[in-house]
Structures are given as C-alpha cells and as structure tokens.
N, C-alpha and C positions, 0 to 999 in steps of 0.2 A: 384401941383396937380399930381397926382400916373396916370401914363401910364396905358392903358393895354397894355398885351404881350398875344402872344401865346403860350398857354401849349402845352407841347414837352412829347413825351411819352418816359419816360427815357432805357427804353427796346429796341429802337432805337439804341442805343447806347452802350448798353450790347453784350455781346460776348455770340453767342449762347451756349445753355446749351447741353455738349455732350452725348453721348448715356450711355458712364458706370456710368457721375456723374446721370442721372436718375432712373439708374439700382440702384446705391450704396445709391439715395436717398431713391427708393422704398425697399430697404431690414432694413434701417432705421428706415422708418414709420413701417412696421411690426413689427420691434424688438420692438416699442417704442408702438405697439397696445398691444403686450402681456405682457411686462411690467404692463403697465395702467391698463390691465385684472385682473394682479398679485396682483398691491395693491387695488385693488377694493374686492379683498377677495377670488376670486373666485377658483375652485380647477384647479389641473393641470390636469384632465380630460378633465374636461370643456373648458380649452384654449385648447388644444391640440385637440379637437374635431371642435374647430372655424377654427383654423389653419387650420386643413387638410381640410375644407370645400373650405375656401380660395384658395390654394392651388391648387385643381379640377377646380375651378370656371378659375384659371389663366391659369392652362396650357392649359384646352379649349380656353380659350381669347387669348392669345397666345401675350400679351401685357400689360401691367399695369393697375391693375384695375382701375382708378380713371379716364380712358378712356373709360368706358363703358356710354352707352345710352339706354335709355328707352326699344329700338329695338332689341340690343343685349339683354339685359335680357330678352324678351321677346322668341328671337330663343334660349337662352338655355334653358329654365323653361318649352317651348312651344313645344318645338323640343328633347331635349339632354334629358331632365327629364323629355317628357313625360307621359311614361309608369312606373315610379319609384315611390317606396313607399311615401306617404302622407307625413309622418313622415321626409323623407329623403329631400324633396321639401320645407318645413317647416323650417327644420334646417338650411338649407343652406343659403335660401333666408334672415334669419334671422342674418348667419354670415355674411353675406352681407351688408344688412342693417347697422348693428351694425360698421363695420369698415365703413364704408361711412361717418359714425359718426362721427367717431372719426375724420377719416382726414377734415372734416367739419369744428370740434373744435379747430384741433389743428395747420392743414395744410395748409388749403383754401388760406390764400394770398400767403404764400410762391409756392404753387401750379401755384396757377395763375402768378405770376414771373416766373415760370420755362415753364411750359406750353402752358399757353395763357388761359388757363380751369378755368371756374367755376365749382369746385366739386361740383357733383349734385345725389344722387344717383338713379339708376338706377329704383329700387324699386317702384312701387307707387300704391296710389289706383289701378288703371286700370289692373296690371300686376301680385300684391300680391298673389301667392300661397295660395289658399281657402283653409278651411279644419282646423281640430285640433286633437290634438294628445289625443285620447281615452284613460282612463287609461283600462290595462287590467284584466279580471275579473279573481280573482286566490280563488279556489275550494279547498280548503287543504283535504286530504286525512283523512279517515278513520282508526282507528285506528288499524285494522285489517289488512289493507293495508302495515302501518309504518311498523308495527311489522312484515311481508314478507319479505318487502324487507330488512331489518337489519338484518334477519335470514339468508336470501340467503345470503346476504353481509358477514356475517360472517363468513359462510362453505364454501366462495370464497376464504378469508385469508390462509386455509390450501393446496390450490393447486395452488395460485398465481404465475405469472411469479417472481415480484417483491413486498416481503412481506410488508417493513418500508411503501413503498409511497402507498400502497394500506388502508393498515391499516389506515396513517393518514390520508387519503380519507376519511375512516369508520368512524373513532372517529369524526375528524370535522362537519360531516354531523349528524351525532346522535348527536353531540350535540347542534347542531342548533335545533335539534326535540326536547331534553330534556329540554333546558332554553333560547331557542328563541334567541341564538346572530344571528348577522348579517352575512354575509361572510367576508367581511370586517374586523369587529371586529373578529373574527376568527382568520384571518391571522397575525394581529397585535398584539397579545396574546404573553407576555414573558413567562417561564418557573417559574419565579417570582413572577409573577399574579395570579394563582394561592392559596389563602390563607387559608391551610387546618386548623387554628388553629379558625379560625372564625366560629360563628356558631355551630351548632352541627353535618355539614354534611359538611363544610368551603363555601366559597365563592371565585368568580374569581373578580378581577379590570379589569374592562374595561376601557382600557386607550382613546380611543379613538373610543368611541361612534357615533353615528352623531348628527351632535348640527344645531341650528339654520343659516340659510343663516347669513354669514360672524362673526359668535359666534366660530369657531373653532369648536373642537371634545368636547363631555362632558364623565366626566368619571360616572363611575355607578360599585358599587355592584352587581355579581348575585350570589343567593346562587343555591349551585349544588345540585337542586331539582332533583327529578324522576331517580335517578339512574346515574346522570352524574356524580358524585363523582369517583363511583366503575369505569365508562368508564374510566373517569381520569387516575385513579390508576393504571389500565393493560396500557392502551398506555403510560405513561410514564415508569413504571415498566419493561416491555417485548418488548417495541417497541422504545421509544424514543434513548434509547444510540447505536442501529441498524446505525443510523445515522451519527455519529465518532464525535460531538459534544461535547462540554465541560459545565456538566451543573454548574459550579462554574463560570461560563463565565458570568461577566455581561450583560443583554440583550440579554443572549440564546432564543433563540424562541420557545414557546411552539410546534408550526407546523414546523418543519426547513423541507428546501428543499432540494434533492438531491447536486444541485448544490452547492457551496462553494466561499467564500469569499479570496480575496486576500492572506490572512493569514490563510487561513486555515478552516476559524470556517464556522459554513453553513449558506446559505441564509434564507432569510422567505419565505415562500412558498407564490405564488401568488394566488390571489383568482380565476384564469382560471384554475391552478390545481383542486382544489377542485372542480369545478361547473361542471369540464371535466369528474370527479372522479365522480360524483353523476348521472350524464347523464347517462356513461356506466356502472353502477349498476341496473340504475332504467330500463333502455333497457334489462339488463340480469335479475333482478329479479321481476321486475315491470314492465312486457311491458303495462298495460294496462294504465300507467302513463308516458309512453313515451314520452320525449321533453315536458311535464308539470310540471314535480315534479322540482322546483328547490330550493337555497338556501333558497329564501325569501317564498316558499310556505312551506317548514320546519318551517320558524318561525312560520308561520301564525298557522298550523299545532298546533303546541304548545302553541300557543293564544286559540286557539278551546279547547283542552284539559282542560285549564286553565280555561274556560267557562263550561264548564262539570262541573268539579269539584266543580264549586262555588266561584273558584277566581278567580273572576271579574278585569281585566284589565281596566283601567280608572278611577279609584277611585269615583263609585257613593258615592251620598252625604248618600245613609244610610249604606254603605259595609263600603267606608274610606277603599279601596283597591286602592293599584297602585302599576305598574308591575315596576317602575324601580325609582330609584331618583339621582337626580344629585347635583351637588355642587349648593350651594346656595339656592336648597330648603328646604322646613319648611317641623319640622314634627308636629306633635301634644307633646306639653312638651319638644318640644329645639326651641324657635321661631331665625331665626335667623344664626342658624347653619349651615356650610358649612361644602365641603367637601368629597370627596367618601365614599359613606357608603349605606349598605342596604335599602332600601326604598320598598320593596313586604311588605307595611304594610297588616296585615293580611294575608301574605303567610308566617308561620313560620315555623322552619323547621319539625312541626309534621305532613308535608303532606308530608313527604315522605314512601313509602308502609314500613309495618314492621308487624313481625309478631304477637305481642303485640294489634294490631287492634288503634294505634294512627292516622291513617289516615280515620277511620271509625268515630272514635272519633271526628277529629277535622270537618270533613260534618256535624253532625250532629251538632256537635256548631254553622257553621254558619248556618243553618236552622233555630236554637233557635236564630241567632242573630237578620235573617233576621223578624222572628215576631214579638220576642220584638221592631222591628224599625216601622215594620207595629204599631204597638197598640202607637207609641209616643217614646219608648224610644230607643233611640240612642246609642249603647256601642260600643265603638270602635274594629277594632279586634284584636288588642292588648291586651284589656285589656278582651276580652271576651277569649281568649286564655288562660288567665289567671285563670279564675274562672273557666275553663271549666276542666284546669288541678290541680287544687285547690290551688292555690298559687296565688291568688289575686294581682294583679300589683297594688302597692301604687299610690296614685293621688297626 
C-alpha cells in the first residue's frame, strides 16, 4: 500500500536568485517582447513607441515591472499622468497591458521560481485609462490658398540660406498637392522610380505604399498628373546633382539628404525634414494655415481637387474610377493580373491642363458619361475616353 509523504517546496532548497541574474533576466524578456512584436508584423515605429512607454513606466517604478500592483498603477495614471494628454495615458497603459501579456504567456512559472510572484497585471477594469483617441478633423485648403503658398515658396528659392534642401522641401510637398503621395512614400522614392517613358506625361513606382496591417508595403503606379512631371524635371534637372550624388548609383534617392553615407553617396531624406520644411513655409507664406497644413492635408488637398474635377476617388459602381491599384488587383479585361501598374481607371492622361483644351474635353466626357449611367447604360471610363477622343477602344 503507497505511503503518504509530505510535499516539500523545492524552492527550499534552491539557492536564492541574485540581483544581476534578475536584472539579465528582465532585459531578456524585453529583448524577447520586441522580437515577438517583430514577428507579429508589426512596424519598427510601433515597437519602438511600446518600448519607450515601457521604459517611463520603469524608471518611475524604479524596479522590475512584473512587481507592480494594482495600487502602483494606480499612483502613476492617478498622480504622474494626471494632467497628460488622453492619447498619452491611453498608449502607455496599453504598453503595459500588452507586455504583462506577454510575460503571462511566456514567463509566469519561470517568474514564479524566481520571484515567489504571480504575474498579474496591474491594469484593470477599476484603474483602465477612459477615453479614446478622436481621429482628427483635416480641412484641405482651397485652392487659391495652395497656389500662395507654392508662389511664396518659390520666390523663397532665390534668396534662401540653403538652396538644394530648401527646393527638395518645395518639390516634395508640391508633389504631394499634385498626385496625393504620402510623406512616407515620398521619402522612399528612388531616382529610378520615376518612369518618364510610361504614359503620355510618365508615371512614378511607388515601391512602398501602405498595405494592410501585417500585408507589408503595396506597390502602385502614379501618373504625374497636374504639372508634377515639369516639377519633376526642374528639381532633378537644376537641383538634384547640387547634391554630389551619383545618379548611375543603384538606388540613388529621388530626395537625398544633405548628410552622406559611409561611402560617400547620400542618405534618404527623412520624413521630419520634409514636414519641418512645410511647417516653415506654410508659417512664412501661409500663416493663416499655420501648424495645419501638413503632409497628409496635401494629399487630402489633391483628393478635393480630384473631386472637383469629376474624378471620383473610390471607384463608384457607375464612374468605375479608383485612385490607385496594386499588385493583385483586377482590372476590367485582365481578370487576374498582377503586378504594378496604373490603376486611375478613368483618370487618363488628358486631364492634364493644355492648351488644345483636352482637359475641357475630357469633364465634359465624364458628364456625358455620368447620364448615360443615369438613363441605364454603364461605359466604363476607359472606354468612354475612347469614343470621346475618336478612337474607340476594341471590346
């Protein structure tokens, strides 16, 4: 017949755990949260924004997170943070949250060996940081407006301190006005990208779009509508070789930075240039846009325009317009087809002004197209493009 015995807590027995192997564990599990973050998809903004939340939350604690209690969260949220922005209270508690998790997942017994601790976090109904992060309302400018401050901006070029980084300032922000990129996408622009043989006016590759959470970047066609072409052509023509770059250089950057590369060649320009660059313009030529006008209100700006004119962003189902396409999607007559390539179905290039009157021309097509869809019949704008300009596109 089996005895009982008395269970023995083997921790009795163990050699206590010292202060640097807790320190060398805790810098472990961090390195092993941003990892986890890493293949989770997630960007290096986005960790690096966790991090430094972290980070605050610690040197206040002044001790390893995974020792906080209800009460301490409570005095920093209630006390440290709280006269601080909504948004700020929101994030953090969230990084919080989220690594508590993790060591939950991955840490908890090991913890409890080393500790004595049930990881628990801090966080809870009772204490949760209220509130939610508003999106903010952005007003795009008039186009009388645009056209000021790009005038100013330009009779700034001729008495600038420093002409190359002032110009690419110029050019990058106007061309956000003229075909809606990103800042982002801006920045990451090769010198290659560029493809003037496309089209009747060329088109840029956008190598790295924004794509869906954990889909990576998408690439997209834009054709250089409303005058970005000719902007094009001066800042690389007159301003890019300012620069001391080599544009035979693999991977030359469309925007290169003052600063330089190991070797020589120059860096990309970061996207705080540019937004720094549009700030102290719109202050000098636009104060009445002061600390509003920014990159993504350029896009927007040229979404509005785009709406004027009659090409509709979002491809309604009787226009059959959309402002951008990516690899993998369909068009009408390639089911199927991938790949970068133009997708402004119905923006072609005769909406750009000329003095021939082809962009009077093509408003009035879509008018005609828009009622023949009112009365039933549906013609794409492609192919109304076609009959408008008498060359009928085969079916």
């Amino acid at each position: 017949m089996a005895a009982l015995a008395v269970v023995r807590d083997l921790r009795e027995h163990r050699a206590p755990v010292s202060a640097e192997e807790l320190a060398q564990f805790e810098t472990d599990a961090l390195a092993g949260f941003v990892l986890a973050w890493a293949s989770a998809g997630l960007a290096d903004g986005t960790i690096r924004g966790d991090v430094g939340h972290l980070d605050q939350i610690r040197t206040w604690f002044g001790r390893p997170l995974w020792d906080m209690d209800p009460a301490d969260a409570d005095a920093y949220f209630g006390r440290v943070l709280r006269n601080s922005p909504s948004g700020t209270r929101l994030a953090r508690s969230q990084a919080l949250t989220t690594y508590f998790a993790f060591l939950e997942l991955r840490h908890k017994v090991e913890l409890h060996a080393m500790t004595g601790r049930v990881v628990e976090c801090p966080i809870d109904e009772m204490n949760r940081p209220r509130g939610s992060k508003d999106a903010q309302l952005r007003i795009p400018p008039i186009e009388s407006e645009v056209a000021a401050l790009f005038t100013g901006w330009a009779g700034e070029l001729a008495t600038c301190r420093k002409f190359a980084p002032t110009a690419r300032n110029y050019t990058a922000s106007k061309l956000m006005s003229e075909v809606g990129l990103r800042v982002n996408e801006a920045c990451r622009l090769d010198l290659d990208d560029i493809k003037w043989d496309l089209g009747q006016f060329g088109k840029l590759h956008v190598r790295h779009g924004k794509g869906k959470r954990g889909s990576g970047p998408q690439e997209r066609m834009v054709p250089l509508i409303n005058g970005a072409g000719r902007t094009l052509r001066w800042f690389i023509e007159d301003v890019w070789g300012q620069f001391g770059d080599d544009h035979t250089r693999p991977g030359a950057p469309l925007f290169p930075s003052e600063r330089k590369n190991a070797d020589g060649s120059s860096r990309r320009v970061g996207d705080d240039a540019l937004r720094n660059g549009l700030v102290a313009a719109t202050g000098t030529h636009l104060p009445a846009r002061a600390d509003k006008l920014t990159p993504q209100v350029l896009r927007h700006y040229c979404a509005s325009q785009l709406y004027l004119n009659g090409l509709i962003p979002g491809s309604p189902p009787r226009c059959g317009m959309s402002m951008c396409s990516r690899p993998g999607s369909r068009t009408p007559g390639s089911p199927g087809r991938s790949g970068p390539r133009s997708g402004w179905k119905g923006l072609s290039d005769e909406v750009e002004p000329a003095a021939d009157g082809r962009e009077q021309g093509h408003l009035e097509g879509v008018e005609l197209q828009r009622s023949l869809a009112d009365h039933g019949l549906v013609i794409s704008a492609g192919k109304m493009s076609g009959l408008w300009s008498g060359q009928p596109v085969p079916t």
